[in-house]
SEFIZA-3560 file (N, C-alpha, C; in Angstrom, 3 decimals):
REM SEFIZA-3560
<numar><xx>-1.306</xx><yy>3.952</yy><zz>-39.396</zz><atom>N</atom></numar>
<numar><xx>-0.984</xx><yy>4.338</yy><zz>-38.041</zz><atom>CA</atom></numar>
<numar><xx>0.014</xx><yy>3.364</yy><zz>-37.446</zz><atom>C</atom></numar>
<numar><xx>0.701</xx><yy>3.717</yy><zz>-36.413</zz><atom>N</atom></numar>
<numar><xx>1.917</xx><yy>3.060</yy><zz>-36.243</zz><atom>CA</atom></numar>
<numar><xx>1.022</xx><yy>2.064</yy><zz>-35.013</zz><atom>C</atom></numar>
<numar><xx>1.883</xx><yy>1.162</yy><zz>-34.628</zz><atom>N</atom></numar>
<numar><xx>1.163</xx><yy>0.109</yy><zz>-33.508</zz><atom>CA</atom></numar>
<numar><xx>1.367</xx><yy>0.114</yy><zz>-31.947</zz><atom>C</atom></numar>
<numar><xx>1.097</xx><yy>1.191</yy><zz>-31.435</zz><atom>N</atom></numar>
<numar><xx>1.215</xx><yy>1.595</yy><zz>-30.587</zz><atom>CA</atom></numar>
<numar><xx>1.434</xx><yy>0.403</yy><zz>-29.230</zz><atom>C</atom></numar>
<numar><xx>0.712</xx><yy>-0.460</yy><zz>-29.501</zz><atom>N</atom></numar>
<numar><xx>0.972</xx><yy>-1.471</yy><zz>-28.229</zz><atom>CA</atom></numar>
<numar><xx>2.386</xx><yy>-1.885</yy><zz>-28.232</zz><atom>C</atom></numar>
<numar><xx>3.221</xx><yy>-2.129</yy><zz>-29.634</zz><atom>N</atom></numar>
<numar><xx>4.396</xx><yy>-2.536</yy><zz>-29.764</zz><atom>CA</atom></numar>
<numar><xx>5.055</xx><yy>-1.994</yy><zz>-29.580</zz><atom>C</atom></numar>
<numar><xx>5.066</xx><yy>-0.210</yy><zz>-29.792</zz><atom>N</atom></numar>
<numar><xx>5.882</xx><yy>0.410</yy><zz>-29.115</zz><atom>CA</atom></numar>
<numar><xx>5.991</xx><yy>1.003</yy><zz>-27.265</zz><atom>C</atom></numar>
<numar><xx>4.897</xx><yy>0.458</yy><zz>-26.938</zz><atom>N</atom></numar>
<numar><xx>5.034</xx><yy>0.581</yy><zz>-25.796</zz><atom>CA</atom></numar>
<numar><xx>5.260</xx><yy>-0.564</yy><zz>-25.603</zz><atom>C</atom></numar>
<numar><xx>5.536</xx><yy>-1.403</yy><zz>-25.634</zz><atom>N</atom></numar>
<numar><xx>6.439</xx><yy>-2.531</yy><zz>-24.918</zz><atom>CA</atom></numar>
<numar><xx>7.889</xx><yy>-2.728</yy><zz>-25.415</zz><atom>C</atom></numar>
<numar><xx>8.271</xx><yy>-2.101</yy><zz>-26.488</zz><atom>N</atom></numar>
<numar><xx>9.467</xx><yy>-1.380</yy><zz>-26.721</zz><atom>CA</atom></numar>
<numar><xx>10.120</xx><yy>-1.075</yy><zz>-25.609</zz><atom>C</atom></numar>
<numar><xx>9.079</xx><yy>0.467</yy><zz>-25.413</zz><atom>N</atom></numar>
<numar><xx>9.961</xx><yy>1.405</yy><zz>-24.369</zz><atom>CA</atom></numar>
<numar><xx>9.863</xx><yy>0.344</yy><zz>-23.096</zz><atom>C</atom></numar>
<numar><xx>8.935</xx><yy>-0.226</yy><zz>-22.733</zz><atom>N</atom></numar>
<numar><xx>9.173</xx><yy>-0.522</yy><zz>-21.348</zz><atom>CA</atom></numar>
<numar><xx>10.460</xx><yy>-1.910</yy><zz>-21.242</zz><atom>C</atom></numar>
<numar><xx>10.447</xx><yy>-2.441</yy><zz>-22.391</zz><atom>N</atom></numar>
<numar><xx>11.578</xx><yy>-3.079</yy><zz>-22.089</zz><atom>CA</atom></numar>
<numar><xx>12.894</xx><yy>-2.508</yy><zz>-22.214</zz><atom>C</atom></numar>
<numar><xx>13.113</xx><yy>-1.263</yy><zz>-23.107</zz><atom>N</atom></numar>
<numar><xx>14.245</xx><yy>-0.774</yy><zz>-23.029</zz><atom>CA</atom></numar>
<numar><xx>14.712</xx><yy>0.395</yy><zz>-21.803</zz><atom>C</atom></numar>
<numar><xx>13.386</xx><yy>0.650</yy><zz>-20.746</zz><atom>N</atom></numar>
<numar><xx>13.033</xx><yy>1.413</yy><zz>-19.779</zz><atom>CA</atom></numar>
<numar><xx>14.473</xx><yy>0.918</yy><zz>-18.344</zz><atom>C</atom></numar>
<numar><xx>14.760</xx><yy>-0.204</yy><zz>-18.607</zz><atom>N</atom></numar>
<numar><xx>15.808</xx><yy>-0.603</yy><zz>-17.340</zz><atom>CA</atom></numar>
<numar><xx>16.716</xx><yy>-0.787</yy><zz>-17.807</zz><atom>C</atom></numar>
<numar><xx>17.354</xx><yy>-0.955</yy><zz>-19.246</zz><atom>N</atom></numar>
<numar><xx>18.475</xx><yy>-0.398</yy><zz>-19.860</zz><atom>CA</atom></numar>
<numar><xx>18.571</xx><yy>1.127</yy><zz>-19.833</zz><atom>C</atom></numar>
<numar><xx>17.882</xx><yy>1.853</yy><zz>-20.281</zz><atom>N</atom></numar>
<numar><xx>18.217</xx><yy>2.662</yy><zz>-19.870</zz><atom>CA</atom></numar>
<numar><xx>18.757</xx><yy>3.513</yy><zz>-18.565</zz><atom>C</atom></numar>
<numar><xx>17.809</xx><yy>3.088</yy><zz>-17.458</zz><atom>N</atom></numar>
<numar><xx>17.743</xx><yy>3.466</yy><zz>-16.043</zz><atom>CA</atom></numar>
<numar><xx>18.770</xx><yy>3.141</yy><zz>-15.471</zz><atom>C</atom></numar>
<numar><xx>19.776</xx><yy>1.881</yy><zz>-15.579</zz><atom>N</atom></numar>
<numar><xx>21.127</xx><yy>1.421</yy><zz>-15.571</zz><atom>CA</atom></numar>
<numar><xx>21.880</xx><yy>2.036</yy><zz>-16.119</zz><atom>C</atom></numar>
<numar><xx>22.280</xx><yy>2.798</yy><zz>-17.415</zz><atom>N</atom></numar>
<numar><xx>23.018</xx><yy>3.312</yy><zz>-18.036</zz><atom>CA</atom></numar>
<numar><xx>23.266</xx><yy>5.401</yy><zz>-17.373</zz><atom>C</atom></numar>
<numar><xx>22.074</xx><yy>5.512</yy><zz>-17.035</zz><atom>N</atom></numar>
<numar><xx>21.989</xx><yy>6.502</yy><zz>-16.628</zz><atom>CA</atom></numar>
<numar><xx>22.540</xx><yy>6.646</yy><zz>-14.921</zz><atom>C</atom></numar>
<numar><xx>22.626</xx><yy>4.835</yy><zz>-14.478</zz><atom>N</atom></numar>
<numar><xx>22.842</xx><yy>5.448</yy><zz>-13.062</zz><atom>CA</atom></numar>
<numar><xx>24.201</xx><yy>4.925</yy><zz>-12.793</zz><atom>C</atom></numar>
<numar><xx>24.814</xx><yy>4.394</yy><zz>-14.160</zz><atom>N</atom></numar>
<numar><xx>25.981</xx><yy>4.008</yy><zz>-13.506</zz><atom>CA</atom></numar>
<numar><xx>26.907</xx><yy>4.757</yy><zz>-13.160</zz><atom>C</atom></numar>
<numar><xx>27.209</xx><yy>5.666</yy><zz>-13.575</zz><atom>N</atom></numar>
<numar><xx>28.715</xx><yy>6.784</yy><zz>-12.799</zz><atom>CA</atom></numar>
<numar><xx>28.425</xx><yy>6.881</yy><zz>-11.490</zz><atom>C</atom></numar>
<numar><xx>26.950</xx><yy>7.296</yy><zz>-10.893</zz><atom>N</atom></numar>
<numar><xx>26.396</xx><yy>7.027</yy><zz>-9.211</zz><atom>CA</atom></numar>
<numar><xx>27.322</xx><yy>5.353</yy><zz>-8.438</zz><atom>C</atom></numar>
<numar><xx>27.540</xx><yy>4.758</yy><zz>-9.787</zz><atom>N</atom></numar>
<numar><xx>27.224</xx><yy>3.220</yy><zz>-8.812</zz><atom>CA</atom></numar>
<numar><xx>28.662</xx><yy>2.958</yy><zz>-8.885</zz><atom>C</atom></numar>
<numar><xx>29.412</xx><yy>3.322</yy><zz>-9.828</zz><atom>N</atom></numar>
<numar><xx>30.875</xx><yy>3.470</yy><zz>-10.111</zz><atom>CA</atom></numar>
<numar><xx>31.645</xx><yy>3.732</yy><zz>-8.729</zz><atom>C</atom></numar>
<numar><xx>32.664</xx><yy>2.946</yy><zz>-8.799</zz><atom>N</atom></numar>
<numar><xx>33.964</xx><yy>3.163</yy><zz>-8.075</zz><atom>CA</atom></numar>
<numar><xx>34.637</xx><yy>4.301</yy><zz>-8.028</zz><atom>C</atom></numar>
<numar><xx>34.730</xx><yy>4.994</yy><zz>-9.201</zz><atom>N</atom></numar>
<numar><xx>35.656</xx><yy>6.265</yy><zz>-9.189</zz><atom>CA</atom></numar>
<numar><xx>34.508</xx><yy>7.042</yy><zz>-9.983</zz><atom>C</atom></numar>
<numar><xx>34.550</xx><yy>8.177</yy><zz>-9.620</zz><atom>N</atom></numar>
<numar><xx>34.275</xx><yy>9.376</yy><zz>-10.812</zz><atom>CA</atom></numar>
<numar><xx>35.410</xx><yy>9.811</yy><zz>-11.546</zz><atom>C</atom></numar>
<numar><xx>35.559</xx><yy>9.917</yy><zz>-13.000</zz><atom>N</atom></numar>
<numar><xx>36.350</xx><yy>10.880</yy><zz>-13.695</zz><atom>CA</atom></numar>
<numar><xx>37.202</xx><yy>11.868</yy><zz>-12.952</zz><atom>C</atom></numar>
<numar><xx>36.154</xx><yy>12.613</yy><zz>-12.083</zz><atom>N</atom></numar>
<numar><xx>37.144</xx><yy>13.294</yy><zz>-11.093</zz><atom>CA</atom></numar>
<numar><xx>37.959</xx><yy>13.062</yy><zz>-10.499</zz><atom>C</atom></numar>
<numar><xx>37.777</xx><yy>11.799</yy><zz>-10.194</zz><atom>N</atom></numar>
<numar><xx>38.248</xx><yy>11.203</yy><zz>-9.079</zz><atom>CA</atom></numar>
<numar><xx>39.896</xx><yy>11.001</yy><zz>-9.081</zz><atom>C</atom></numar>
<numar><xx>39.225</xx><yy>10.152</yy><zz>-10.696</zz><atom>N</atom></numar>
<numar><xx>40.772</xx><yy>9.498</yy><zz>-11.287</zz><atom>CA</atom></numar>
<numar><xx>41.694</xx><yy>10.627</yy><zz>-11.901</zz><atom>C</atom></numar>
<numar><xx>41.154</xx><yy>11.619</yy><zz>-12.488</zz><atom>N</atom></numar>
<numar><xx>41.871</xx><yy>12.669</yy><zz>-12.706</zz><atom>CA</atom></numar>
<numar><xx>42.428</xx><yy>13.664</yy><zz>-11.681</zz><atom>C</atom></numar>
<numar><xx>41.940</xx><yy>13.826</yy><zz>-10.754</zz><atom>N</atom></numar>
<numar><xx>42.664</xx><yy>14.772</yy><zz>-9.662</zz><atom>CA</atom></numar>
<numar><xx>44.061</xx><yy>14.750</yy><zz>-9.192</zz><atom>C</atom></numar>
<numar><xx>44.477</xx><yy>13.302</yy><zz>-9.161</zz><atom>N</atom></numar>
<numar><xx>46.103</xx><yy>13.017</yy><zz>-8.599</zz><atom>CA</atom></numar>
<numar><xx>46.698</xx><yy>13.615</yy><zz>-10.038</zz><atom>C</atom></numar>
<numar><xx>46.735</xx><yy>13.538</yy><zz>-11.063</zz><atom>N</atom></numar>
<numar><xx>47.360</xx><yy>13.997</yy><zz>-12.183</zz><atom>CA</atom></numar>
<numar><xx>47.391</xx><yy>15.514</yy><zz>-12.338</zz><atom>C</atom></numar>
<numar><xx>46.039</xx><yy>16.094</yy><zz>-11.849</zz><atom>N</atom></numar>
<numar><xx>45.830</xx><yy>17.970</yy><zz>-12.040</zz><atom>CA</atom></numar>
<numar><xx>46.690</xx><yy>17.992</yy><zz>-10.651</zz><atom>C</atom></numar>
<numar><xx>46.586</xx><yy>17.088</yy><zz>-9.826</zz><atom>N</atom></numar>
<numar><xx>47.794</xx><yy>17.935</yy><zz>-8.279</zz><atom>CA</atom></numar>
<numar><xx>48.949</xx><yy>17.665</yy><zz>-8.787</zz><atom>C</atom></numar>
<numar><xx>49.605</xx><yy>17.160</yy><zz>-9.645</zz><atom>N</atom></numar>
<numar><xx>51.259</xx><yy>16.864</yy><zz>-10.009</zz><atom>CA</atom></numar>
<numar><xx>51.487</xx><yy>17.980</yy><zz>-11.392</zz><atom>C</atom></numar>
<numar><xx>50.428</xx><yy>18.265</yy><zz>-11.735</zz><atom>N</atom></numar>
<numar><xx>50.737</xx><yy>19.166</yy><zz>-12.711</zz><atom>CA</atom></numar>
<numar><xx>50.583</xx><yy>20.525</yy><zz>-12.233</zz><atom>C</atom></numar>
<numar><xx>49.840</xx><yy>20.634</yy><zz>-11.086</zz><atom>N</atom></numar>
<numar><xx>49.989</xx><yy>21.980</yy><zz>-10.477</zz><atom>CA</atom></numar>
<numar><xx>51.467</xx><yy>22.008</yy><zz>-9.562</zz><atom>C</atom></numar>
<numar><xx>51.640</xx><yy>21.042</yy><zz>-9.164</zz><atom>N</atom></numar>
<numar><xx>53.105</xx><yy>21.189</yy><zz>-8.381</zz><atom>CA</atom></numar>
<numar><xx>54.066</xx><yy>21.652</yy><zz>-9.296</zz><atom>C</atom></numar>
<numar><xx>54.000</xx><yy>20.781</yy><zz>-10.297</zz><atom>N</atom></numar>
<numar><xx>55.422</xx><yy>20.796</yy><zz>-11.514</zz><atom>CA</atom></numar>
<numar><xx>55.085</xx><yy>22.664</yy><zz>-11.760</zz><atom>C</atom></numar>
<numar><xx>54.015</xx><yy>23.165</yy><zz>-12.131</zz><atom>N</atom></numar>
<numar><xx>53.807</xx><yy>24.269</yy><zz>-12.742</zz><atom>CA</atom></numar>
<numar><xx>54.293</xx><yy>25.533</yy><zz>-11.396</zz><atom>C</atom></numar>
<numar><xx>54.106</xx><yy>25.137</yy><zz>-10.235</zz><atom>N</atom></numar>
<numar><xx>54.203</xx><yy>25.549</yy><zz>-9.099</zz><atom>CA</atom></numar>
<numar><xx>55.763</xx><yy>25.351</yy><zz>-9.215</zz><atom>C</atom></numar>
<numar><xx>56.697</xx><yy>24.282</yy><zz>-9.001</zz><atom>N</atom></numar>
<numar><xx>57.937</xx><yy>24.768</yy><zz>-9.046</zz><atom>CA</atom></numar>
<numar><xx>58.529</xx><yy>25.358</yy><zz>-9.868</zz><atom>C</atom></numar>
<numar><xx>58.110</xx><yy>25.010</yy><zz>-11.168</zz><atom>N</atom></numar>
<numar><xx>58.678</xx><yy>25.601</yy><zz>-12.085</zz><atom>CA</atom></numar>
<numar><xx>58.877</xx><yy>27.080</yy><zz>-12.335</zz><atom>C</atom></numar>
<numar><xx>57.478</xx><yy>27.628</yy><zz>-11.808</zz><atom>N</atom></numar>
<numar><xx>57.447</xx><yy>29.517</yy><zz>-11.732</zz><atom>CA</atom></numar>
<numar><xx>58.612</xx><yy>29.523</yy><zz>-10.573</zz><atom>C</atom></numar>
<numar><xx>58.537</xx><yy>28.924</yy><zz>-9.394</zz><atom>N</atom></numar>
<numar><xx>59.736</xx><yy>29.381</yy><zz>-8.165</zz><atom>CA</atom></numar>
<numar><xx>61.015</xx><yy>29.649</yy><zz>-8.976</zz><atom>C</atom></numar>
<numar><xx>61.520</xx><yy>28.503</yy><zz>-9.814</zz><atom>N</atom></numar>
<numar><xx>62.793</xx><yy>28.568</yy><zz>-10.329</zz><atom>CA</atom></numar>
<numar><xx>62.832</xx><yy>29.612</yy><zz>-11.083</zz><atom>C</atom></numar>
<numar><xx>62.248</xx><yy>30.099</yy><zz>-12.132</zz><atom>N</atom></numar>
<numar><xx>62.022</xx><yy>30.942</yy><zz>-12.784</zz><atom>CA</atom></numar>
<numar><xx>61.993</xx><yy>32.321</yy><zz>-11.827</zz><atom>C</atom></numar>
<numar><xx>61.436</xx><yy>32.177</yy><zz>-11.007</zz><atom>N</atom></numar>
<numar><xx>61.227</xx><yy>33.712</yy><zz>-10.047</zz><atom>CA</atom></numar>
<numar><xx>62.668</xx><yy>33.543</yy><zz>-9.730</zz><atom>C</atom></numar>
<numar><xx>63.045</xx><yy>32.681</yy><zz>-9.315</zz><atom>N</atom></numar>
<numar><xx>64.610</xx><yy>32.773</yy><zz>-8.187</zz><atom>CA</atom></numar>
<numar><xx>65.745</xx><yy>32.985</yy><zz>-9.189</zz><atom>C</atom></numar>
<numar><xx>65.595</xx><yy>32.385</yy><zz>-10.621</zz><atom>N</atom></numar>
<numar><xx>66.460</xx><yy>32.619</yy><zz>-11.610</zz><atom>CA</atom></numar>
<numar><xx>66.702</xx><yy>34.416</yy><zz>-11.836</zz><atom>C</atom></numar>
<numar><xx>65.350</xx><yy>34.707</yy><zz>-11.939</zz><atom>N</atom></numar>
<numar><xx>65.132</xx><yy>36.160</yy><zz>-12.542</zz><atom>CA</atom></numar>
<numar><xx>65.906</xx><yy>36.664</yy><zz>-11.120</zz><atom>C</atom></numar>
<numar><xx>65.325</xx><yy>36.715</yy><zz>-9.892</zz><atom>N</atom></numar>
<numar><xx>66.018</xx><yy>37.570</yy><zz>-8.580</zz><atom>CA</atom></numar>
<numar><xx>67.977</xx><yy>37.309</yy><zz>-8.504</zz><atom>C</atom></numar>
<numar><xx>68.410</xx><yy>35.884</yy><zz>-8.951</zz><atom>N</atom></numar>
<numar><xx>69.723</xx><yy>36.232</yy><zz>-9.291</zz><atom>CA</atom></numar>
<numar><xx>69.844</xx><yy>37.105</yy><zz>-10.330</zz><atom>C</atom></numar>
<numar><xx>69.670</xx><yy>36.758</yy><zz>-11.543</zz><atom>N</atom></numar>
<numar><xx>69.815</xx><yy>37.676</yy><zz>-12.293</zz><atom>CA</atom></numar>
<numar><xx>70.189</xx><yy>39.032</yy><zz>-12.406</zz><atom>C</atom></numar>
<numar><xx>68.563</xx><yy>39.518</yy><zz>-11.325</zz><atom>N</atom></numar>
<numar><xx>68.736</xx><yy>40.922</yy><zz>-11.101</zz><atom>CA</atom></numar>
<numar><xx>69.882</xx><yy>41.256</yy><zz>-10.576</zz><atom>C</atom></numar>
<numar><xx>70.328</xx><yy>41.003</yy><zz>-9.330</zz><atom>N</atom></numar>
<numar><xx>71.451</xx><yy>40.902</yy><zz>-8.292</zz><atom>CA</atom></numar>
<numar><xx>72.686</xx><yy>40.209</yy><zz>-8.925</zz><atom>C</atom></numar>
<numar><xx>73.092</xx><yy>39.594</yy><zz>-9.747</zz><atom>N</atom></numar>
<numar><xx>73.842</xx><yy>39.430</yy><zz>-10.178</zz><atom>CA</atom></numar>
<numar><xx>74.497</xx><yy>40.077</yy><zz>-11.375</zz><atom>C</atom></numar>
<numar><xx>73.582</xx><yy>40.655</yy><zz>-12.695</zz><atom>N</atom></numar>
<numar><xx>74.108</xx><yy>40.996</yy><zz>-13.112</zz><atom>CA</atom></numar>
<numar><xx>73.728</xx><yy>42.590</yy><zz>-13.233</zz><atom>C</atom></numar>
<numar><xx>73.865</xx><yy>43.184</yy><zz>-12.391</zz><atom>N</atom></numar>
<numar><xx>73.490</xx><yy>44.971</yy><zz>-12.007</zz><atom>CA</atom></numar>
<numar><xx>74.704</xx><yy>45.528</yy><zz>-12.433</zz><atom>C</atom></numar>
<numar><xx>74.840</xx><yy>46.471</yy><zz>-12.887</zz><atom>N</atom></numar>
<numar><xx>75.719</xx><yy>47.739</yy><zz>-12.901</zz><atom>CA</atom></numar>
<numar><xx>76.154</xx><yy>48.182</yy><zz>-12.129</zz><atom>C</atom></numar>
<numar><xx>77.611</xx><yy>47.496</yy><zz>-11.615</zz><atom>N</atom></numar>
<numar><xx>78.261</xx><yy>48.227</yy><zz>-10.437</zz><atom>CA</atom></numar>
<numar><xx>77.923</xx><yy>49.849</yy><zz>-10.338</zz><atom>C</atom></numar>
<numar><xx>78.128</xx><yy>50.889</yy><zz>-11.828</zz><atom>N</atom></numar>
<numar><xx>78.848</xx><yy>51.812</yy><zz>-11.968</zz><atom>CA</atom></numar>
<numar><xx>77.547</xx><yy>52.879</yy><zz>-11.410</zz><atom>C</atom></numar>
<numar><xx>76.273</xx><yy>51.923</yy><zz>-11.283</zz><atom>N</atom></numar>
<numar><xx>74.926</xx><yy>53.081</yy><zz>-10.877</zz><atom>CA</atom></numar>
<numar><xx>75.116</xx><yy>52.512</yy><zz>-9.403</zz><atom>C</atom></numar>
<numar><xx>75.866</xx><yy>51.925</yy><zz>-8.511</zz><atom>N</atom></numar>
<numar><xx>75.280</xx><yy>52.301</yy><zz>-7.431</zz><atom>CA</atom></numar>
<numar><xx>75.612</xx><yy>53.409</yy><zz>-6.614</zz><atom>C</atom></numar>
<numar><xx>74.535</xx><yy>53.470</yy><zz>-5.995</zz><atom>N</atom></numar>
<numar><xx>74.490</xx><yy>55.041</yy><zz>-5.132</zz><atom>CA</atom></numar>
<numar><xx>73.572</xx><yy>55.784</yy><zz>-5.794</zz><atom>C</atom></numar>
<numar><xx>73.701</xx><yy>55.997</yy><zz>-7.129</zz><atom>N</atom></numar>
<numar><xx>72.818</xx><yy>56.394</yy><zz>-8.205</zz><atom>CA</atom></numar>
<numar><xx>71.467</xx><yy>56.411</yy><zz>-8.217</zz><atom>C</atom></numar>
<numar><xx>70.878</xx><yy>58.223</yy><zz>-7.756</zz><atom>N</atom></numar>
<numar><xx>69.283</xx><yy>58.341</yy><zz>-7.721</zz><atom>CA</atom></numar>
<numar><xx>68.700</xx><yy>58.066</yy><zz>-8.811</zz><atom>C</atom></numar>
<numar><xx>67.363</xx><yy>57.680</yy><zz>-8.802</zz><atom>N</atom></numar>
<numar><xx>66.497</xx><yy>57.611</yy><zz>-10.231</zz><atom>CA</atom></numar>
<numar><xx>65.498</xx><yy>58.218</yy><zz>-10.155</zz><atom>C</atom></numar>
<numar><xx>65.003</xx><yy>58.944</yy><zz>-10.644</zz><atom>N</atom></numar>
<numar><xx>63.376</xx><yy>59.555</yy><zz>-10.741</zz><atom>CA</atom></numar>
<numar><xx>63.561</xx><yy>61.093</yy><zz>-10.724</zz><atom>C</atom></numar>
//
């Protein structure tokens, strides 16, 4: 049989290592989130201008390079 008194004084000494390890992100300065958020807002901007240009590229496009020879020209 295993020695039960020894392992309970095991756990209880490893009982506030643990309890520390578990509470440190609470006791922490930053969360993960925290530190990551300024980086997800610059990558949503970049991704954010980048579609504008792309939209405004495509709207010249359209308007720029149209077929004089259909305008006036019904469709449907």
């Amino acid at each position: 049989m295993r020695n039960w008194p020894a392992v309970r004084a095991r756990l209880a000494a490893l009982l506030p290592t643990l309890a520390a390890a578990l509470a440190a992100p609470v006791f922490a300065d930053q969360t993960n989130y925290q530190e990551t958020l300024p980086l997800v807002y610059v990558i949503l901007i970049i991704s954010v201008v980048g579609a504008g240009l792309v939209f405004a590229f495509l709207l010249y496009a359209i308007v720029h390079f149209r077929d004089p020879a259909t305008k006036g020209r019904r469709y449907g």
